[in-house]
GUVO-342935 format. One line per field, with one value per residue: residue number from 1; x negated, y negated, z negated of N, C-alpha, C in turn. Coordinates in nm, 2 decimals, padded with zeros to 4 digits. Layout:
BEGIN
resi = [NUM, ...]
n.c1 = [X, ...]
n.c2 = [Y, ...]
n.c3 = [Z, ...]
ca.c1 = [X, ...]
ca.c2 = [Y, ...]
ca.c3 = [Z, ...]
c.c1 = [X, ...]
c.c2 = [Y, ...]
c.c3 = [Z, ...]
This chain:
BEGIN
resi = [1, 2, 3, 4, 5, 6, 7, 8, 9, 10, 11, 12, 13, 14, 15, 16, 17, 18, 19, 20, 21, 22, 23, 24, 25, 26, 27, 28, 29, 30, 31, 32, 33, 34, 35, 36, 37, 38, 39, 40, 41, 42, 43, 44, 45, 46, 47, 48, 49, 50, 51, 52, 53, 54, 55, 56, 57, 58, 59, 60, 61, 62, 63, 64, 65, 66, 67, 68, 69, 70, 71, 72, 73, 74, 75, 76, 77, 78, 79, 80, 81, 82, 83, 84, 85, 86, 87, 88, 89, 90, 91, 92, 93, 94, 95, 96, 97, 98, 99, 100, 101, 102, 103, 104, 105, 106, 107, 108, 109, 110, 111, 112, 113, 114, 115, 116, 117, 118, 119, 120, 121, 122, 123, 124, 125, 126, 127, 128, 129, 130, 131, 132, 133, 134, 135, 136, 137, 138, 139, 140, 141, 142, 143, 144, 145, 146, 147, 148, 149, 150, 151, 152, 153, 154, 155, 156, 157, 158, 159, 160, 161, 162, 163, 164, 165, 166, 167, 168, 169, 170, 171, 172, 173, 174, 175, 176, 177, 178, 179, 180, 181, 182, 183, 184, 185, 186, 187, 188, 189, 190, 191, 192, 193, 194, 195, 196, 197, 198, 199, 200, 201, 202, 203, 204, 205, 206, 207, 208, 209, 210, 211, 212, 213, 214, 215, 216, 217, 218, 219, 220, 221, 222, 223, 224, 225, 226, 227, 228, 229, 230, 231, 232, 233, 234, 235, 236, 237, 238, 239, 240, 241, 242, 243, 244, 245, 246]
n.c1 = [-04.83, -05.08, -05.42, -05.53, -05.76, -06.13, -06.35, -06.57, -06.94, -07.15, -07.17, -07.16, -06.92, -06.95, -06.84, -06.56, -06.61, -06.65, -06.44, -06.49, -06.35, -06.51, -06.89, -07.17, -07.44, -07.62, -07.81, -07.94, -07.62, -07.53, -07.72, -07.59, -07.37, -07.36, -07.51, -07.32, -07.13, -07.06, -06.81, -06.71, -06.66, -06.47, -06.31, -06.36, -06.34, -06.50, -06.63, -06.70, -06.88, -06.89, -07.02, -07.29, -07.56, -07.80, -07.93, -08.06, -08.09, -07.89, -07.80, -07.94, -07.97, -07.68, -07.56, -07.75, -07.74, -07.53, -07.24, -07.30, -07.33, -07.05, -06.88, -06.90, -06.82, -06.56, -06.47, -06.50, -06.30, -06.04, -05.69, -05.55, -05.28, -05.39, -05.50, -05.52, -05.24, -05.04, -05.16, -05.09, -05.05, -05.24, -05.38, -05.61, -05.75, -06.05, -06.18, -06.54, -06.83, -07.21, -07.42, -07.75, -07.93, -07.80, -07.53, -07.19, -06.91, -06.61, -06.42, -06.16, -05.85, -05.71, -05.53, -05.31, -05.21, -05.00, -04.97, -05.02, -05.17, -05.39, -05.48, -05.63, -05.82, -05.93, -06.06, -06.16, -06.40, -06.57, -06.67, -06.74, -06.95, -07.16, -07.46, -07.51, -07.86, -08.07, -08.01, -08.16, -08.52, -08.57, -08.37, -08.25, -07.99, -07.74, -07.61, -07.41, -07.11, -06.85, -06.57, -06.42, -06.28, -06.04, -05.92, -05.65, -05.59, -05.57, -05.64, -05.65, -05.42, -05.36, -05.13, -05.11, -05.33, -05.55, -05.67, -05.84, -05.88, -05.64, -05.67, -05.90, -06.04, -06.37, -06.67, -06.94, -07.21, -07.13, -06.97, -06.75, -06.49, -06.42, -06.19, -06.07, -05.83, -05.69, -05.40, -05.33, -05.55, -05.95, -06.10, -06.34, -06.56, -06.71, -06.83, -06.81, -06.96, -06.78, -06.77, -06.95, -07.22, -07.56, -07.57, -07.34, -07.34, -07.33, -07.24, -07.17, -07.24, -07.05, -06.87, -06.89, -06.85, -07.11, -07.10, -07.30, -07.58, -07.46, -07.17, -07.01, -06.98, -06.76, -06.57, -06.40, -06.45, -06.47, -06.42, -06.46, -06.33, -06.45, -06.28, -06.48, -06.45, -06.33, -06.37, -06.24, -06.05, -05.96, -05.96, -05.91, -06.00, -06.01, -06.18, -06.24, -06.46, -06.59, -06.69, -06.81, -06.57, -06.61]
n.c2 = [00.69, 00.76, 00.63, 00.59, 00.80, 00.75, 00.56, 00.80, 00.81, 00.69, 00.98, 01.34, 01.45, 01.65, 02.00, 02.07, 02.19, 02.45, 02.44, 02.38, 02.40, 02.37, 02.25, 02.33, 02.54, 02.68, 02.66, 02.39, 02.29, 02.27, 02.07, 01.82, 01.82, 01.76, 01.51, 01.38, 01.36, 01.16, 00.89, 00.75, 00.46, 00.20, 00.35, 00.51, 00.88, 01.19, 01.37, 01.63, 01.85, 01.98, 02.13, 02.34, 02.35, 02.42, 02.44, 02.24, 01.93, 01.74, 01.53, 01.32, 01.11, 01.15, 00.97, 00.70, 00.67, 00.64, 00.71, 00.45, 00.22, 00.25, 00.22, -00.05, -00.16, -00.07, -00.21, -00.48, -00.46, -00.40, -00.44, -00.70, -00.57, -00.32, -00.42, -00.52, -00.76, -00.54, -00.25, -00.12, 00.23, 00.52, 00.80, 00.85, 01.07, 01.14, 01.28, 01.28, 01.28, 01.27, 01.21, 01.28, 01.04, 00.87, 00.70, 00.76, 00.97, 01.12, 01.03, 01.08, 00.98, 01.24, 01.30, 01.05, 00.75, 00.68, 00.43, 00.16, -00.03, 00.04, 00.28, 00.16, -00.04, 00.24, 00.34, 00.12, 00.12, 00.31, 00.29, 00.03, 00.08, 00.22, 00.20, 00.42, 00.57, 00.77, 01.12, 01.34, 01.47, 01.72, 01.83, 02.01, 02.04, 01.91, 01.74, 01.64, 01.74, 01.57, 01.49, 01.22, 01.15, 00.90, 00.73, 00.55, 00.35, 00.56, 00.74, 00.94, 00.83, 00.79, 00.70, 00.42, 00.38, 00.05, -00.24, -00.57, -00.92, -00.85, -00.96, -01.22, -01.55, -01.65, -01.93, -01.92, -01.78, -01.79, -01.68, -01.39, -01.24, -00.87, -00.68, -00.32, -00.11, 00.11, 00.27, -00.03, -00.08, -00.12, 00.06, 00.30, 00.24, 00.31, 00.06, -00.08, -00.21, -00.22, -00.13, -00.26, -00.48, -00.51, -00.81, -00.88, -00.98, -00.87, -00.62, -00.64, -00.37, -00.42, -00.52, -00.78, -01.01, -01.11, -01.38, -01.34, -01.60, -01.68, -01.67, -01.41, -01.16, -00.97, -01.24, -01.15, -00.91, -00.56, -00.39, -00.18, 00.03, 00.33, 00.59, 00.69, 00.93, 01.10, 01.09, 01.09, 00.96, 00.61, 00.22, -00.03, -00.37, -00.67, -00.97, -01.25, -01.47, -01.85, -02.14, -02.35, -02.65, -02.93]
n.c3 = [13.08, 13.27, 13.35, 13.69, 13.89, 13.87, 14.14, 14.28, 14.27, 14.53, 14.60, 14.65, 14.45, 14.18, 14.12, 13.92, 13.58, 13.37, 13.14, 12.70, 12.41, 12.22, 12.10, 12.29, 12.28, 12.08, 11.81, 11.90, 11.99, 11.70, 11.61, 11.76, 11.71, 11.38, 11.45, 11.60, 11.38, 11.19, 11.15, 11.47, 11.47, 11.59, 11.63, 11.82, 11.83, 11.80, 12.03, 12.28, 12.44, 12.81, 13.00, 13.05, 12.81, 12.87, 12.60, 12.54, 12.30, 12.30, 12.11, 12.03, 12.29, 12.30, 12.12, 12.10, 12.38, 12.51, 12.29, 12.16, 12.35, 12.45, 12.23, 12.14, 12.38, 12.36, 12.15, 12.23, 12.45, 12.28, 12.25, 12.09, 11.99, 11.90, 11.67, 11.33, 11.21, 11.35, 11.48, 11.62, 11.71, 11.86, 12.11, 12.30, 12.61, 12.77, 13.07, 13.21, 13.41, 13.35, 13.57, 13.69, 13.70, 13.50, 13.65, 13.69, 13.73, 13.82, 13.67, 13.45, 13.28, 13.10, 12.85, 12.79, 12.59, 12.65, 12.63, 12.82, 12.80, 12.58, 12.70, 12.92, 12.75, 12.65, 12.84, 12.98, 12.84, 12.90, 13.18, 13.19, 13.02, 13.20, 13.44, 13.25, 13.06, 13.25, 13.24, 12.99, 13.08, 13.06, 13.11, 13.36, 13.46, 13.74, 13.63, 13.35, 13.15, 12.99, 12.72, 12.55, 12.28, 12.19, 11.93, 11.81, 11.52, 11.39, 11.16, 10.85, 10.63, 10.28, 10.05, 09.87, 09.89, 09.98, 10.13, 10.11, 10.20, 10.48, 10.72, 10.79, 10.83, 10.88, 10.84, 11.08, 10.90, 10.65, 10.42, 10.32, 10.04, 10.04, 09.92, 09.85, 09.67, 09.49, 09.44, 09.30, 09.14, 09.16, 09.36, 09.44, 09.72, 10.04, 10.20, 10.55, 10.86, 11.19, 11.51, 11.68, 11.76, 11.68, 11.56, 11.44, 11.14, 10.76, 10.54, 10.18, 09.92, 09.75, 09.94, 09.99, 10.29, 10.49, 10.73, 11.07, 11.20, 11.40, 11.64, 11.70, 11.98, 12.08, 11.81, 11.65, 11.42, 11.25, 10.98, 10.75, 10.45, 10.29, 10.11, 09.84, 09.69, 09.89, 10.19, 10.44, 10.43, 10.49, 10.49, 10.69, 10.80, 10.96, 11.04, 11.16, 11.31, 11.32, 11.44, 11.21, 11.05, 11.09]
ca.c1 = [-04.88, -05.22, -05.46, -05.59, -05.91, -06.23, -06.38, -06.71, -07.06, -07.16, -07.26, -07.05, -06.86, -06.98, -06.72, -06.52, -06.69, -06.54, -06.41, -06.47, -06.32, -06.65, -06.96, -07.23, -07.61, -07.64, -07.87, -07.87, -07.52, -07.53, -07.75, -07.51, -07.25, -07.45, -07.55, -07.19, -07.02, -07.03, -06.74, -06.72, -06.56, -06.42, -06.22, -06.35, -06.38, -06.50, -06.67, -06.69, -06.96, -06.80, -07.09, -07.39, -07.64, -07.91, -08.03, -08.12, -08.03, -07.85, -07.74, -08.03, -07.90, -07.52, -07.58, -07.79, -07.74, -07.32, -07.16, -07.37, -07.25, -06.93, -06.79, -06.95, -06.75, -06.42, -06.42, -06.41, -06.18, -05.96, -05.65, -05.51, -05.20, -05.45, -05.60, -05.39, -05.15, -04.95, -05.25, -05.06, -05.14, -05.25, -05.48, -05.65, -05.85, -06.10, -06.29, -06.60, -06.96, -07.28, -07.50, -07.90, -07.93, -07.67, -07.35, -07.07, -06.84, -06.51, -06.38, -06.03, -05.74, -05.66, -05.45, -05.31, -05.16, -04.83, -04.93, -05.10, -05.32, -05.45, -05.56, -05.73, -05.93, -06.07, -06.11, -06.32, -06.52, -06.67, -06.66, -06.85, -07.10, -07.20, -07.53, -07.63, -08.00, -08.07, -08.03, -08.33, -08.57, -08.62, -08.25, -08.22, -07.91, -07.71, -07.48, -07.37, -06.98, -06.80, -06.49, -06.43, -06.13, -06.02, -05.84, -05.60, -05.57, -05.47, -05.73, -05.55, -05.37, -05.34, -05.06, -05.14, -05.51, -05.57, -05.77, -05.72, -05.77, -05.64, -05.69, -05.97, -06.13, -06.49, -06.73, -07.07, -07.35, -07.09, -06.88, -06.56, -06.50, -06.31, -06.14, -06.03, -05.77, -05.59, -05.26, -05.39, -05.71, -06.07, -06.15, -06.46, -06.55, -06.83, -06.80, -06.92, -06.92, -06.75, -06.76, -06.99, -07.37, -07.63, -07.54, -07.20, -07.30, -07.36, -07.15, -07.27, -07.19, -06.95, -06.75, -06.89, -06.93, -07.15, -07.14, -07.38, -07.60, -07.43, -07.06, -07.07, -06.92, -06.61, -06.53, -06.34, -06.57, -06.38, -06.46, -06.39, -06.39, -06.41, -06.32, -06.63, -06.42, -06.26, -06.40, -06.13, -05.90, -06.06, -05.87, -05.97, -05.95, -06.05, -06.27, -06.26, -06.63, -06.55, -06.77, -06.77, -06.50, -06.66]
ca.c2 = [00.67, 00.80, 00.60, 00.67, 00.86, 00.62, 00.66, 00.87, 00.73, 00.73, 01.11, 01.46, 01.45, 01.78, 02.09, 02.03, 02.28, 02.54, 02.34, 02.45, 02.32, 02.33, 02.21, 02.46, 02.55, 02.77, 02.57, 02.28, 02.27, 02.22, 01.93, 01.78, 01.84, 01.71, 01.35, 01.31, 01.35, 01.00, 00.82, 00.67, 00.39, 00.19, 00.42, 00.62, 00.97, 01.32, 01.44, 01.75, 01.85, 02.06, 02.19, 02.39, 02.23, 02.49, 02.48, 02.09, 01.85, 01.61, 01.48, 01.15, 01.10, 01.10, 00.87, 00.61, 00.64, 00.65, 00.61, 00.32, 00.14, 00.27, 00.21, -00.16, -00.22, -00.08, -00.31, -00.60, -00.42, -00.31, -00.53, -00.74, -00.49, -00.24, -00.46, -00.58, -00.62, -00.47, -00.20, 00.01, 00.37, 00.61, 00.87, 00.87, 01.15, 01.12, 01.33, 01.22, 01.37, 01.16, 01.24, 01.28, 00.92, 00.78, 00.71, 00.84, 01.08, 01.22, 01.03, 01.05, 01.00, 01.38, 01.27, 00.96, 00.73, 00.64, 00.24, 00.12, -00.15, 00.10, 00.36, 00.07, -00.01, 00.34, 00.38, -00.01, 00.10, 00.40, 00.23, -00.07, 00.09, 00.25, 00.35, 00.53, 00.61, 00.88, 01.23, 01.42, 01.49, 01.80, 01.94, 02.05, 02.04, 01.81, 01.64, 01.66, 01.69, 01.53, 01.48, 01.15, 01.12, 00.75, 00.69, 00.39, 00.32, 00.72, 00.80, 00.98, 00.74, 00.79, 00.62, 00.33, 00.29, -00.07, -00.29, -00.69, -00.91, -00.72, -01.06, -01.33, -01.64, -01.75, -01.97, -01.88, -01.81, -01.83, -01.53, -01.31, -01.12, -00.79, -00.54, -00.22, -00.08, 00.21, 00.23, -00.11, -00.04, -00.09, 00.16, 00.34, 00.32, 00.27, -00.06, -00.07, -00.31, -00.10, -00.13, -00.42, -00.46, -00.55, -00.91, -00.95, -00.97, -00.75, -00.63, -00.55, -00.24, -00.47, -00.59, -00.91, -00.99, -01.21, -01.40, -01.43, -01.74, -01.76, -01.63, -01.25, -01.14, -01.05, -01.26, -01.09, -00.80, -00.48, -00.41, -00.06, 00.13, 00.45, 00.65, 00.76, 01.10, 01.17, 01.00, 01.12, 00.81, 00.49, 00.16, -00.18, -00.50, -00.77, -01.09, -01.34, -01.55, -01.91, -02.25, -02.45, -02.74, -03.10]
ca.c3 = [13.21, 13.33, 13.48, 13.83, 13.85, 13.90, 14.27, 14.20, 14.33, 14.68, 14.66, 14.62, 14.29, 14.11, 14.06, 13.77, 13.49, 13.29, 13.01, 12.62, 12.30, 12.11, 12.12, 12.35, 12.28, 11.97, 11.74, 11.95, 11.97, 11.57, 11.61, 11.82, 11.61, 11.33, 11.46, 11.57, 11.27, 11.10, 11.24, 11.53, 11.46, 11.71, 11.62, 11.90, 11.76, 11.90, 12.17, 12.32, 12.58, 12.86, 13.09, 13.01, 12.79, 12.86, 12.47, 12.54, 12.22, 12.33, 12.00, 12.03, 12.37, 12.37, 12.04, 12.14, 12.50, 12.51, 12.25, 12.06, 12.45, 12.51, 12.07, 12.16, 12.47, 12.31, 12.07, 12.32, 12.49, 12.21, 12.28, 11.96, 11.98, 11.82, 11.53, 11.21, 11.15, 11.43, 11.45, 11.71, 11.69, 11.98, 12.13, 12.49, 12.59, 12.86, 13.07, 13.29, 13.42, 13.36, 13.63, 13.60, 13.71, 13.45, 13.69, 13.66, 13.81, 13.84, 13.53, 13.44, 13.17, 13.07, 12.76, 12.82, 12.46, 12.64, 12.63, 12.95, 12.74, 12.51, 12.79, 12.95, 12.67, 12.64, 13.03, 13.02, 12.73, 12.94, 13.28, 13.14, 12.98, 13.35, 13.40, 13.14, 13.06, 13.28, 13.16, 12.95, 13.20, 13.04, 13.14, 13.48, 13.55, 13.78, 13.57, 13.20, 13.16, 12.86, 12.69, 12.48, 12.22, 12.15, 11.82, 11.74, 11.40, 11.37, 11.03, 10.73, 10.51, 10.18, 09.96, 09.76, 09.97, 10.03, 10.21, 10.11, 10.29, 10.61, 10.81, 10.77, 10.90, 10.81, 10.95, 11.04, 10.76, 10.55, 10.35, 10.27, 09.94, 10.07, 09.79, 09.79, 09.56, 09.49, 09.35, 09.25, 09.07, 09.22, 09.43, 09.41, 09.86, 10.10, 10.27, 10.62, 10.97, 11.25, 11.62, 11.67, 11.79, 11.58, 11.54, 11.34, 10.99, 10.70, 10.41, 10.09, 09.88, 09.71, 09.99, 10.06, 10.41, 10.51, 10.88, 11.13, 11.22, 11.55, 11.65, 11.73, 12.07, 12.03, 11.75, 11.57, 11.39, 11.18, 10.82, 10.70, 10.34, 10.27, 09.97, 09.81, 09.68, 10.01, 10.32, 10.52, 10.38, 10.49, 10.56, 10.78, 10.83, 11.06, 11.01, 11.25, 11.29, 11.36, 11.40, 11.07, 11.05, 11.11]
c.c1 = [-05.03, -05.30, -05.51, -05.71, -06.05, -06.28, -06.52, -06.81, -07.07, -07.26, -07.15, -07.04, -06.87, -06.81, -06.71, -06.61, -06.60, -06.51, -06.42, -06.48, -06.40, -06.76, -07.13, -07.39, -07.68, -07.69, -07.87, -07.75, -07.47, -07.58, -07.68, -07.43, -07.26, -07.48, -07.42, -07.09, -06.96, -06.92, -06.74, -06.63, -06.52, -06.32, -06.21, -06.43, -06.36, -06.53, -06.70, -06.77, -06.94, -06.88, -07.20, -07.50, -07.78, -08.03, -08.06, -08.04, -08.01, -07.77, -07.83, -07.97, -07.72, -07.49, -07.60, -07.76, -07.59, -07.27, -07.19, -07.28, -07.13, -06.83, -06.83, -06.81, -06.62, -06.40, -06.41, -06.34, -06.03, -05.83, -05.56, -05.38, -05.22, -05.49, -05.45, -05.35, -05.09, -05.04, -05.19, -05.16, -05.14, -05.35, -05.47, -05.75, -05.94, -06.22, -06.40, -06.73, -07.05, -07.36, -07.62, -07.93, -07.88, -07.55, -07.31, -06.97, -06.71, -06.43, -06.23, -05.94, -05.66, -05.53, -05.39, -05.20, -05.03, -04.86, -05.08, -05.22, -05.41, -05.52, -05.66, -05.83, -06.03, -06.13, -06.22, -06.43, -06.59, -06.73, -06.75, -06.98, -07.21, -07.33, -07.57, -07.72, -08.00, -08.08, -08.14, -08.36, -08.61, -08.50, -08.25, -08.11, -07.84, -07.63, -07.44, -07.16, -06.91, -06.65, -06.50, -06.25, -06.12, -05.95, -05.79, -05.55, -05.47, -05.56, -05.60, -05.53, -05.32, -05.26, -05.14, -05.31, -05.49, -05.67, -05.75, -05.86, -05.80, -05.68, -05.75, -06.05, -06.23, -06.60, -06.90, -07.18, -07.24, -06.99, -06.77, -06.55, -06.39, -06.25, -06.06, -05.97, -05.70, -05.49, -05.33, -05.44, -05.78, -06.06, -06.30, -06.48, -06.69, -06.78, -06.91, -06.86, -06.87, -06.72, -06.84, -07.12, -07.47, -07.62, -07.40, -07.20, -07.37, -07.23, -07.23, -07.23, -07.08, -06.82, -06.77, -06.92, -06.98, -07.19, -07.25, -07.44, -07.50, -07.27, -07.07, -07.01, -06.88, -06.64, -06.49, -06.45, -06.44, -06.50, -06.34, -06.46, -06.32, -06.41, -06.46, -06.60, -06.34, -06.29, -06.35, -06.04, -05.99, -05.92, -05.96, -05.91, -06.01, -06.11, -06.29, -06.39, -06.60, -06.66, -06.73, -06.69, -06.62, -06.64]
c.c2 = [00.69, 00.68, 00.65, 00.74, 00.76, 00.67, 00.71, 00.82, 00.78, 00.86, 01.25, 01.47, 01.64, 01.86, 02.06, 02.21, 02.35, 02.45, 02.45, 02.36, 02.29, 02.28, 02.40, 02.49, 02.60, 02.66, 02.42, 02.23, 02.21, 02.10, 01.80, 01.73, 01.73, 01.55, 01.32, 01.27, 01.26, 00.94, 00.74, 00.53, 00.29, 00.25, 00.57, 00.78, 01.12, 01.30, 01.59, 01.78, 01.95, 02.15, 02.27, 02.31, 02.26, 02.44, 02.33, 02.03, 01.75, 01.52, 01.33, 01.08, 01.05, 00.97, 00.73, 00.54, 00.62, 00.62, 00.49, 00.19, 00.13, 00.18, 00.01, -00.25, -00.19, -00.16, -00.49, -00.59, -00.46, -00.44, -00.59, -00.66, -00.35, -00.28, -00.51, -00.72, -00.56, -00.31, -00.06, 00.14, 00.46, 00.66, 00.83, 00.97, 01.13, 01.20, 01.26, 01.32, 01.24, 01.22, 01.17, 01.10, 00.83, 00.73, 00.78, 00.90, 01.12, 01.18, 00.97, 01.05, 01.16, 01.40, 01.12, 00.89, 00.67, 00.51, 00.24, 00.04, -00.03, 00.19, 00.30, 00.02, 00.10, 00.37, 00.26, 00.01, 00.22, 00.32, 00.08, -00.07, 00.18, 00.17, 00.31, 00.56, 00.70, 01.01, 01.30, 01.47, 01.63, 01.91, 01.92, 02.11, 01.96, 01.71, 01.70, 01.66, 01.66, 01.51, 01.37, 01.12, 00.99, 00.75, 00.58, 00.34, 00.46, 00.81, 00.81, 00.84, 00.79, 00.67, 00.54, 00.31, 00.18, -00.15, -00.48, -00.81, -00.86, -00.83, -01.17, -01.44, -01.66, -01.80, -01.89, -01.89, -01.83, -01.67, -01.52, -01.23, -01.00, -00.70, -00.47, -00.17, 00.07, 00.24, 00.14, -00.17, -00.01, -00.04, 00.23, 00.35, 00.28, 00.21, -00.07, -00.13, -00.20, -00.16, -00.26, -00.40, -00.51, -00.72, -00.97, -00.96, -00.86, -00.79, -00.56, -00.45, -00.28, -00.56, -00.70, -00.92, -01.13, -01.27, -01.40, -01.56, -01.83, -01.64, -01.50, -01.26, -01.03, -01.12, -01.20, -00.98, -00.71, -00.42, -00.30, -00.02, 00.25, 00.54, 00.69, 00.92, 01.18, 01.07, 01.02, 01.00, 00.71, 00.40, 00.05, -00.28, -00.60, -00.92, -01.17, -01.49, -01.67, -02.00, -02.34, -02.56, -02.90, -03.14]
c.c3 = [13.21, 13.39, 13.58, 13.82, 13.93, 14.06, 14.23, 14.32, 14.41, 14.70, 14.65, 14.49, 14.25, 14.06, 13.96, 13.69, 13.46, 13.18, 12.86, 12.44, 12.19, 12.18, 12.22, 12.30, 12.17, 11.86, 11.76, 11.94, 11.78, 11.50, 11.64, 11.71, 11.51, 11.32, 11.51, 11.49, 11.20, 11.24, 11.33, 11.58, 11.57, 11.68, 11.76, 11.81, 11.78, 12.01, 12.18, 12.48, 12.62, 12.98, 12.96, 12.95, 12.81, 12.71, 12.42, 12.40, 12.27, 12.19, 12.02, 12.17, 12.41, 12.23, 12.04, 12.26, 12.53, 12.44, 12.17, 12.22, 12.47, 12.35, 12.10, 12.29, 12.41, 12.21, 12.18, 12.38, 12.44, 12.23, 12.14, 11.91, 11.85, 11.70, 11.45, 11.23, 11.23, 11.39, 11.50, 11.71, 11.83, 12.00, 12.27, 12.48, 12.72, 12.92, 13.17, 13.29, 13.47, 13.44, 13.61, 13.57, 13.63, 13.51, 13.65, 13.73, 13.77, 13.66, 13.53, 13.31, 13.17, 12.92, 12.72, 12.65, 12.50, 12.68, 12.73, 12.89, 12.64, 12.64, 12.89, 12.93, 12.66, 12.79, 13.01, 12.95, 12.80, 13.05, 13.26, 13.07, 13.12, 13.41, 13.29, 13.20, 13.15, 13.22, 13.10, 13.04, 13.14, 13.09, 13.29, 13.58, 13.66, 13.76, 13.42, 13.18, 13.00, 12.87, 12.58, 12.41, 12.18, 12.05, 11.78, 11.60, 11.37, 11.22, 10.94, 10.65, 10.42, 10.10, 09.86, 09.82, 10.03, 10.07, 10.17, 10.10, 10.42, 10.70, 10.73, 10.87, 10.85, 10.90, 10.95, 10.93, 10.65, 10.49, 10.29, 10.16, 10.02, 09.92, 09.87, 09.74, 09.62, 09.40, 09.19, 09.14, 09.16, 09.27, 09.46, 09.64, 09.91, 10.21, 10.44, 10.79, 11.05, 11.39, 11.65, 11.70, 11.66, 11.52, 11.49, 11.23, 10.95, 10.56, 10.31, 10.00, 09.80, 09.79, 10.03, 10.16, 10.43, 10.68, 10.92, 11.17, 11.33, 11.61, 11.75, 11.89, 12.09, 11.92, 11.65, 11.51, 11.25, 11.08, 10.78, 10.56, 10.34, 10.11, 09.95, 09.80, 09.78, 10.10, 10.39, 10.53, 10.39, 10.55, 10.63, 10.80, 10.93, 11.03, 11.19, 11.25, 11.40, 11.35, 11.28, 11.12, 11.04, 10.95]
């Protein structure tokens, strides 16, 4: 099931663009490319910009300005269906147009994951981060058009990769050892917080996580490793940041 398409701001909703499965702007376009590459965990992952970029790098831009907001909101979103263990799997695809101003426009579910709570999720996590910065004043067009892929616990898995533990409680200021293993032995990975603002912690190259002073928002905060020899194969877990016991 699709959702509806948003109503677009009180002005004339821009011709849909020609749509194109890469990224556009020669060199630019490689920059792009480039600063999106590291996962966007959340598990939101891929974009694809669908208008003209006239040369502009929008790579600092759709980074900072989009998806640092939008990977933020889908994790309060994301509904416990998606997280472990259940850790329901699905795609949503989404297109939308940010106009110069930052609104938004003409944004709709174009690949929908089947499950009404998941397409919800990635629909609130755009829809909530609404306005965006306004667009580089250096591009002159009247709107930017995008394409955002959602991913639900859909990364390669590799046999015998493990994550342990997949579910934790700890209170604030206080810490989690996580491990690793592969066909269970160590794992050589790179440990790292995933969907979350600057306030949920830190982990250290060994896995330890350690809470914040004061309980994140969401709660919950996701805790990913990645092989070191194939970063393709990463697993996750979930940490739940509670007030210390009396």
């Amino acid at each position: 099931m699709c959702l509806a398409q948003t109503n677009a701001p009180s002005r004339a909703q821009p011709a849909e663009p020609k749509t194109s499965s890469s990224f556009q702007g020669g060199d630019a376009a490689a920059k792009i490319r480039a600063a999106l590459e590291e996962h966007i965990k959340g598990k939101a992952n891929g974009i694809e910009i669908l208008t003209d970029t006239q040369g502009i790098d929008f790579g600092p831009y759709l980074n900072e300005q989009v998806l640092r907001s939008v990977r933020w909101n889908w994790n309060v979103l994301l509904p416990d269906e998606a997280r472990p263990p259940q850790s329901k799997q699905g795609r949503v695809v989404i297109d939308f147009f940010i106009l110069k101003d930052g609104t938004v426009a003409g944004m709709k579910v174009v690949d929908s994951s089947g499950d009404i709570t998941l397409d919800r999720a990635a629909y609130g996590s755009i829809k909530n981060s609404v306005p965006f910065k306004p667009l580089p004043t250096q591009f002159t067009g009247h709107y930017l058009g995008l394409r955002l892929h959602f991913y639900y616990n859909t990364e390669a898995k590799k046999p015998g990769f493990s994550i342990s533990p997949v579910e934790s409680t700890v209170a604030v200021s206080s810490s989690v050892q996580f491990r690793a293993a592969e066909n269970e032995k160590d794992a050589a990975v790179t440990w790292s917080i995933t969907a979350c603002n600057d306030s949920c912690g830190t982990i250290s190259p060994t896995g330890l996580y350690t809470a914040p002073p004061k309980i994140p928002n969401p709660p919950k905060v996701g805790i990913c490793a990645k092989l070191v020899s194939n970063p393709d194969y990463n697993v996750g877990a979930t940490v739940t940041v509670i007030e210390p016991k009396p």
